[in-house]
N, C-alpha and C positions, 0 to 999 in steps of 0.2 A: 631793607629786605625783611628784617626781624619781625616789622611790625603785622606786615602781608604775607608775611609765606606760608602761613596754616591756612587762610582762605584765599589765596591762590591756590596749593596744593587742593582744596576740596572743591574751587570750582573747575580743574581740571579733570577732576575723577567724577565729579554731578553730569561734565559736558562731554561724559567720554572719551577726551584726550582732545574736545576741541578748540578748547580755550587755554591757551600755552601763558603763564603768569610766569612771577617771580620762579615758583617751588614748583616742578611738576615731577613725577617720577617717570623715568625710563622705561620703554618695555622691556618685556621680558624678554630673555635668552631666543626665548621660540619667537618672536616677533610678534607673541599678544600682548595687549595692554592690563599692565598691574592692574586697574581697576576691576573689581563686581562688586557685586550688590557689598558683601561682606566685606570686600575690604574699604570700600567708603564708610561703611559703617563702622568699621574698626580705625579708620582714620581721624573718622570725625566726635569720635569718642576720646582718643589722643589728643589731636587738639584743643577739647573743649577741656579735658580736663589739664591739659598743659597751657593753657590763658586764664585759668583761675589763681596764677602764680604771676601774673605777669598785665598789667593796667593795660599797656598799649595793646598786646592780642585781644585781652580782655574786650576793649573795646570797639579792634574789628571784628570780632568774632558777634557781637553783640548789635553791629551796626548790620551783617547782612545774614547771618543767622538768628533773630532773635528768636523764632520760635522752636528754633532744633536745642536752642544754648539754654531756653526758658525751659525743656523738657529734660536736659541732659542734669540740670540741676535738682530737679524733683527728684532724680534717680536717685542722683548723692545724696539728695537729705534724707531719701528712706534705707539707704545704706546702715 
């Protein structure tokens, strides 16, 4: 689970809650779905930067994001 659960978690929020993986979040209280725009974006901000600690996320984050995980890194180096 460790290795998938960030892109799981983010391909359940890109598919609107329609792709149920390892990691998904709950709705909400009110029966909408955690996902918008901002919170994918805030998710997949968390992930990328929590698989730069860790080879194996590392590496799935890199096999099916490469171009959000190539961009997420530019940011950090101009940090």
């Amino acid at each position: 689970m460790r290795r998938q659960s960030a892109v799981s978690d983010l391909f359940n929020g890109l598919s609107k809650d329609e792709i149920k993986g390892i990691a998904i979040h709950p709705l909400r209280n009110d029966g909408t779905s955690y996902w918008t725009e901002e919170t994918i974006r805030q998710e997949a901000f968390a992930h990328m930067f929590e698989c730069q600690f860790d080879e194996l996320r590392y590496a799935e984050m890199r096999k099916y994001f490469p171009r959000a995980l190539s961009e997420f890194e530019k940011i950090m180096k101009g940090l």
